[in-house]
C-alpha positions as CSV (number, residue, x, y, z in Angstrom):
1,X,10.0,-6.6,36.5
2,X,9.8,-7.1,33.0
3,X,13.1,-9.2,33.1
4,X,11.5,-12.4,33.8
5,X,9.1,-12.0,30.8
6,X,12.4,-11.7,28.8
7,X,13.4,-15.6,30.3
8,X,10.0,-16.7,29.7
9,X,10.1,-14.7,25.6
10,X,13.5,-16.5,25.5
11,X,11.9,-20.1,26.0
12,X,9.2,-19.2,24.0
13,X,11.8,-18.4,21.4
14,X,13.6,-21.6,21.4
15,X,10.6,-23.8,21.1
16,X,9.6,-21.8,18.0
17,X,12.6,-23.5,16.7
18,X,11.3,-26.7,17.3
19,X,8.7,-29.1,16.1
20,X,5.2,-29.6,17.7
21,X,5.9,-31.2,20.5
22,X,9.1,-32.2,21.0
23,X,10.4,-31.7,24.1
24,X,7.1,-29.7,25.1
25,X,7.1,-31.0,28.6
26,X,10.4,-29.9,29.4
27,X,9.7,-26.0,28.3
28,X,6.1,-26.2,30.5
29,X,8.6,-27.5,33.3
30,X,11.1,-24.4,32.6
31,X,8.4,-21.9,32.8
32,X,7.2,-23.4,36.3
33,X,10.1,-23.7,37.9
34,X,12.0,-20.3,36.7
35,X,9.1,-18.4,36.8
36,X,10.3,-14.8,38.0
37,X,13.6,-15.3,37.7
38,X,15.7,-12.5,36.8
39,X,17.9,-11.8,33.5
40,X,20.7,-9.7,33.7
41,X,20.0,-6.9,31.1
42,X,20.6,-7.7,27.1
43,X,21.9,-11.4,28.2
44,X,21.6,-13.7,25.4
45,X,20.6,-17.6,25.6
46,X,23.0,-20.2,25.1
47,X,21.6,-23.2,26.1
48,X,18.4,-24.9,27.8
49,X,17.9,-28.2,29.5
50,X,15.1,-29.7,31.8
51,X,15.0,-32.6,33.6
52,X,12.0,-34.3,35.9
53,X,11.9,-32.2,38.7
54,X,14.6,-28.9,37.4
55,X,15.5,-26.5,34.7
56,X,18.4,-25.1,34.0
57,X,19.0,-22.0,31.7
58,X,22.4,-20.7,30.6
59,X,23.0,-16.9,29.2
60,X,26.2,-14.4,28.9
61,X,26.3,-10.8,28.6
62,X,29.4,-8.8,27.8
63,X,29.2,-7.4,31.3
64,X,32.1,-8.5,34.0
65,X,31.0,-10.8,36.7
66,X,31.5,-8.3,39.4
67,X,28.9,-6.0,37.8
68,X,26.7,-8.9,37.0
69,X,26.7,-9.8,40.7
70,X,25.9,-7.0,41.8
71,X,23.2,-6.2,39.8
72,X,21.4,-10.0,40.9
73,X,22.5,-9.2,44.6
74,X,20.1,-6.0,43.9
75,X,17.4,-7.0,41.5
76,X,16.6,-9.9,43.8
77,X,16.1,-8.3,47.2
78,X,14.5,-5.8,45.3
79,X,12.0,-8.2,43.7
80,X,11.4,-10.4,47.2
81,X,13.8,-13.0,46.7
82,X,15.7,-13.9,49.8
83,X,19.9,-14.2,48.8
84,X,20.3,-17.1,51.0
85,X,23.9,-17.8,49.8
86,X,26.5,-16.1,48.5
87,X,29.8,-17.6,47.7
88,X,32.7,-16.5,45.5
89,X,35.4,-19.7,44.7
90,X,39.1,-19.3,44.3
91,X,38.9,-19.3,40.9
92,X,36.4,-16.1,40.9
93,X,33.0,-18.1,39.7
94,X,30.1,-16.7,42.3
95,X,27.3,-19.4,43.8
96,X,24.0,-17.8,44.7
97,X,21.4,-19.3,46.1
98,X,17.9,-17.3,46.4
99,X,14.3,-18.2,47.5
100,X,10.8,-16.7,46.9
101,X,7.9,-18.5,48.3
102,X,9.5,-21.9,49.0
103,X,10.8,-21.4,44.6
104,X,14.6,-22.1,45.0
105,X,17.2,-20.0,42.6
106,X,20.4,-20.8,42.6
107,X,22.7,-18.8,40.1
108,X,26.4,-19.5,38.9
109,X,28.4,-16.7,37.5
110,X,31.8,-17.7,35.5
111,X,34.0,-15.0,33.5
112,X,33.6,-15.9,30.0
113,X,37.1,-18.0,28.8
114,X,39.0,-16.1,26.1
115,X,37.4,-13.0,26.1
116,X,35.2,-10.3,28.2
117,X,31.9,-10.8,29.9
118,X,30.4,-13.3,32.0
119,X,28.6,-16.5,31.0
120,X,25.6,-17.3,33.9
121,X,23.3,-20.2,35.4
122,X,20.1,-20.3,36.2
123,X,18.5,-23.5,37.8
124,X,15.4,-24.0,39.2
125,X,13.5,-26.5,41.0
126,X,10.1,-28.1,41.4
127,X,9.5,-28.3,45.1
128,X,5.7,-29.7,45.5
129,X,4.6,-32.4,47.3
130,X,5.5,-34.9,45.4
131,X,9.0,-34.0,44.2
132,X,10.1,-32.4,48.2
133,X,8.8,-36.2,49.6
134,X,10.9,-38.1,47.2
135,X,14.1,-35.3,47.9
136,X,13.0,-35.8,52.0
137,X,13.2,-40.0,51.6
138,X,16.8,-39.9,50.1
139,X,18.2,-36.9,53.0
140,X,16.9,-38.8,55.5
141,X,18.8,-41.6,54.1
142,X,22.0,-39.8,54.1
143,X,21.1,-38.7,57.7
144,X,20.4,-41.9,58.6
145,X,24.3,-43.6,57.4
146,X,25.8,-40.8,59.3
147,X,24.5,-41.2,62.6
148,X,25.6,-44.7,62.0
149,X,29.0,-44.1,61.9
């Protein structure tokens, strides 16, 4: 779908806005790990961070989070993701968690405060060798003090 072209035109967008260079690594990170990911129709971008190993980008629409939910729970079977979580909290914010292809997804919907629409989540990972070793030492880890007790 032509939605994830509209994340990666987004990104594009934003580094436009900044000088050669800077934080150059961190948009080449972005587009690897949230390659294909869905954008809920005329979304606009409100903020994008990336770490060592994850991105994270943050949009709203107008739309309410019901219909924004829907729409991913669709758009992501529909595109061969695999919704491998679906949560919805007291306070009505909705958890996804999707995979294609060993890519994790995991999406956080949250009515906008103050007014109509919904303000959304998208955070991806880089699961290679080298980062799933590193995440593998530090479960094992936690595994490991459990048993203990």
């Amino acid at each position: 779908m032509n939605r994830s072209r509209l994340l990666l035109t987004a990104l594009a967008l934003l580094a436009a806005c900044e000088r050669p260079g800077e934080r150059a690594a961190d948009r080449e990170l972005a587009a690897k790990v949230l390659r294909d990911a869905l954008v809920y129709p005329r979304s606009t971008m409100v903020t994008f961070s990336a770490g060592r190993d994850a991105a994270e980008v943050v949009l709203t629409t107008e739309a309410p989070v019901a219909e924004v939910a829907t729409w991913f729970r669709q758009a992501l079977r529909l595109n061969g993701w695999d919704l491998n979580g679906d949560v919805t909290a007291g306070d009505g914010t909705i958890s996804m968690y999707a995979s294609r292809a060993k890519q994790p997804l995991w999406i956080t919907l949250r009515a906008n405060s103050g007014g109509a629409g919904t303000t959304y989540t998208l955070v991806g990972a880089d699961v290679t060798a080298d980062s799933a070793a590193g995440q593998r030492s530090g479960s094992s880890m936690s595994s490991n003090r459990i048993h203990r007790r």
